[in-house]
N, C-alpha and C positions, 0 to 999 in steps of 0.2 A: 301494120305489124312491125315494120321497121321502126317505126317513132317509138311503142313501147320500149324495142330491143334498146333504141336511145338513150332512154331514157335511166333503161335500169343501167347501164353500164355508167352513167353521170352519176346515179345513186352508190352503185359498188364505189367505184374512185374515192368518193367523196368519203363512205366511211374507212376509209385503208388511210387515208390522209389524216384524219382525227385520232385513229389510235396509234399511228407512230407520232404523231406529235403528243399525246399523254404519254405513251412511253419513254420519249425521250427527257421530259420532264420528270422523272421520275425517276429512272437509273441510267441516263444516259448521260452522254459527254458534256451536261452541261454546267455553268456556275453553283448550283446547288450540291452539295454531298453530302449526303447521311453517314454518317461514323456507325461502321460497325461497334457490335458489343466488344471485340478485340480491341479497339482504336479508343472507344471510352473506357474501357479499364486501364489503357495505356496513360490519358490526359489524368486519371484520379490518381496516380504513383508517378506525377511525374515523368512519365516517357516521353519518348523521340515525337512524339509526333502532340504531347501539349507544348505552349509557349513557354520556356521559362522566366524567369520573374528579375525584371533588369533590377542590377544592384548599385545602390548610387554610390561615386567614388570615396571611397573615404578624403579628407584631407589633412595631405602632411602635416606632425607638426614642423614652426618655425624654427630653426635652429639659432636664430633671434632675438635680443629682447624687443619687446612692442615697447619702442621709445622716440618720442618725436620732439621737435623742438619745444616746446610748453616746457619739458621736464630740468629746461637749463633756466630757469627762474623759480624751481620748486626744490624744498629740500631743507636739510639741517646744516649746509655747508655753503649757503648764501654768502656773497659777500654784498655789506647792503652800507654806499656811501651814498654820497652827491651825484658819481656819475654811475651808480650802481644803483636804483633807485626800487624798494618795495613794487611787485607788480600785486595786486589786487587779489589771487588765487595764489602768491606766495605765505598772505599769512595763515596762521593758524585757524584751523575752524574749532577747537573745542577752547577756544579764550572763554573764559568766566570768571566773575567776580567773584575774590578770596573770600570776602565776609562773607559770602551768603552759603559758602561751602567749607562748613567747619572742618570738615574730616579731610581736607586738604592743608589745614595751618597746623599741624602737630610741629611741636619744635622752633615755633616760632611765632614772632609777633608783626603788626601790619602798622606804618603809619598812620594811614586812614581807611576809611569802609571804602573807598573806591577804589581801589587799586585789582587790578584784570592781570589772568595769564593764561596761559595755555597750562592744561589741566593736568595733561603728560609733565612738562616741564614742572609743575609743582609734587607732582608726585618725585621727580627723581631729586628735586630739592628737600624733600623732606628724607630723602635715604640720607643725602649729605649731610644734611647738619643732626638727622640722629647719630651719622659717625661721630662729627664733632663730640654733641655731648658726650660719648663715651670719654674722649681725649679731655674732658672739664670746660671745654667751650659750647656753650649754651645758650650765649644772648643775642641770637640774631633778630633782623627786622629787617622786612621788605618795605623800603621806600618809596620804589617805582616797577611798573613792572609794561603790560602791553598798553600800549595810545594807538587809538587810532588815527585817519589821516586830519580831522579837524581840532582833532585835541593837539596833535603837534605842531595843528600852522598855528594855534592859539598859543603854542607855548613861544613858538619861535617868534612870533608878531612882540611877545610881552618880553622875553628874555634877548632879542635880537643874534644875528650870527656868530658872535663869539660866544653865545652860551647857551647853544641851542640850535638843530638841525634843521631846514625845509620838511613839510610833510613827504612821507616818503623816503627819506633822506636816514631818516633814523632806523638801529635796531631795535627800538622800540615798537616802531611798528608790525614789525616780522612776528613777534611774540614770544621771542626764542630768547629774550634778552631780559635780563631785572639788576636795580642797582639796589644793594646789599648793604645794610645797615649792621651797628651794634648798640645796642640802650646803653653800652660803658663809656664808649667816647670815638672819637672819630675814626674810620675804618684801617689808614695806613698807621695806626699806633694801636687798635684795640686788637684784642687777640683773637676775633673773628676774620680777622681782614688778615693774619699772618697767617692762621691755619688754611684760610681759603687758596691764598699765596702758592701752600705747599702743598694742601691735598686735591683741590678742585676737579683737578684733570683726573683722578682715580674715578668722577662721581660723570663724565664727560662733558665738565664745566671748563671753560678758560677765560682768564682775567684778560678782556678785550684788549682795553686799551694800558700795556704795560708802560713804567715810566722809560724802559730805553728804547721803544719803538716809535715814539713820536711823530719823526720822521719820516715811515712807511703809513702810519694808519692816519696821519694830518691830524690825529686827537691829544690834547691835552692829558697828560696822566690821570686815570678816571679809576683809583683802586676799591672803589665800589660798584664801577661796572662789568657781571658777569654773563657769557654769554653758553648757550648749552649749542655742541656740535655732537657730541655722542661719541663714545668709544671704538674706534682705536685712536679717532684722529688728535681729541683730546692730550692723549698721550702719547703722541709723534711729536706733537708740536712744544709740549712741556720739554720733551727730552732733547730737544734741537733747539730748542728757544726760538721758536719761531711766531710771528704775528700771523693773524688767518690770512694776509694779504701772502705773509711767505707762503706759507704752506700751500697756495692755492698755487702758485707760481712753482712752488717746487715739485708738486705733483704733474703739473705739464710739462714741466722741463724732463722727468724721470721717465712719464707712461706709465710703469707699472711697479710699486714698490710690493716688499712682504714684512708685515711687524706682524711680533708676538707677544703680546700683553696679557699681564697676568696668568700663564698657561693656554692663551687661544691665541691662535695664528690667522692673520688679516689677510689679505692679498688686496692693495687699494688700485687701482686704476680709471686711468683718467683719459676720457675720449673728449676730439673735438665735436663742434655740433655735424661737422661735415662728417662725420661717421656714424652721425645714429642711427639709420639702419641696418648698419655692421658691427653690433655690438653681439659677438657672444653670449650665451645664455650662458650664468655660471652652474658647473658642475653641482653644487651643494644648494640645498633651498635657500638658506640664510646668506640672503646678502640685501642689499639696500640699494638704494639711487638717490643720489641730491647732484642739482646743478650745482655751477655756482657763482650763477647770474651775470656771466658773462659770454660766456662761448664755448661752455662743453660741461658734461655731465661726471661725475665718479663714482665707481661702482665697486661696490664691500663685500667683499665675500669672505664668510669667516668657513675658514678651510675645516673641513671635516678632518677629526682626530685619527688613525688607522688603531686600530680593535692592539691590542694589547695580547 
């Protein structure tokens, strides 16, 4: 009699032990939770009790410009001698050959079928001498214009140092540079080579090597060679009489000038390379950057006009 009574009371236990452990699984204190219908109408609007959705940070912009050293061997304001030497990613990438692109030669005639330039550069040469013709000057002719680095050691090997640069050495190489003929006679007597004289720098042309700069630029008076910097600097340097060697020197010495030309107003300034990542963003979109292949960069900004 006792062993049954045992028995059931091992049986009883055993089931009271089974169903608090299913119920504890079930709604009790443990890791599992079922969300009320409250708690999931709560997570589908967004409540307290869904997770919200991490936001990534925005980032600032720079108040900066993105300019690193590269950018003082690149640009329209190069100065490119013997110890200033063409770097490979300063010249021009749209150089092409004159002849094979007619709608590029309006206004003018070519020495020969080979002759290269930067594409830009002939486009703004053709505004110049459609000015001219208006003025009755009309006969110009490109003689030489971009070489690259083998064509100049081959001119220099054949013409030697007094009448001809090192590859590299030249602005011919840059692409920024052409010397400037007339079919009437020779440049400092024909009346292409006077009017360039006096209007070049309106078109942002300047006559490299003038006859009373000799002595700053180490070149023989060259008044067929012109070189394109682009406006305003074109016309700073005509108005000052300055060689690109001043002018580059004059802008470091100054840091920041302001000219007005033609009715728009420049702001130039000139950073060393040990300040390129403190270079100002300028206020207005229009502005430019050229090194000038020595040790700092200048920066154009053509100042926005105020409303009238």
């Amino acid at each position: 009699m006792r062993k049954w009574f045992f028995m059931l009371a091992v049986i009883v236990i055993l089931v009271l032990v089974g169903f608090r452990s299913v119920q504890h699984q079930i709604g009790g204190s443990g890791t599992k939770h079922v969300k009320t219908e409250t708690e999931q109408e709560a997570a589908k609007q967004g409540g307290a009790s869904a997770k919200p959705e991490e936001e990534s940070p925005s980032k600032e912009e720079s108040p900066y410009l993105d300019v690193n050293s590269n950018q003082v061997h690149l640009g329209n304001l190069l100065l490119v001698n013997k110890d200033h030497p063409v770097s490979g990613a300063a010249v021009k990438k749209d150089v092409v050959n004159l002849f094979d692109h007619k709608d590029l030669m309006e206004g003018y005639s070519l020495l020969d079928a080979h002759i290269m330039l930067s594409e830009d550069l002939a486009r703004h040469f053709m505004t110049m001498v459609d000015a001219a013709r208006k003025d009755g000057v009309d006969h110009f002719l490109i003689s030489s214009g971009y070489r690259d680095f083998d064509k100049q050691e081959e001119l220099y090997k054949e013409k030697g140092s007094e009448y001809a640069l090192p590859a590299g050495a030249s602005e011919h190489n840059l692409g920024l540079s052409m010397d400037i003929g007339s079919s009437l006679k020779e440049m400092d007597k024909a009346p292409e080579g006077k009017w360039l004289k006096e209007n070049a720098w309106k078109y942002g042309f300047i006559l490299r090597y003038p006859e009373d700069k000799i002595s700053i630029t180490g070149i023989q008076y060259e008044p067929w060679h012109f070189r394109y910097v682009g406006l305003p600097h074109s016309a700073v340097m005509y108005e000052k009489n300055m060689a690109l060697e001043e002018y580059l020197d004059y802008l470091k010495q100054q840091g920041k000038i302001t000219e007005t030309v033609e009715g728009k107003t420049y702001e130039i300034a000139y950073y060393p390379s040990a300040d390129m990542g403190k270079i100002d963003k300028p206020a207005s979109a229009n502005y430019e950057i050229s090194g000038d292949n020595i040790d700092g960069v200048i920066v154009t900004t053509e100042k926005e006009q105020a409303a009238e």
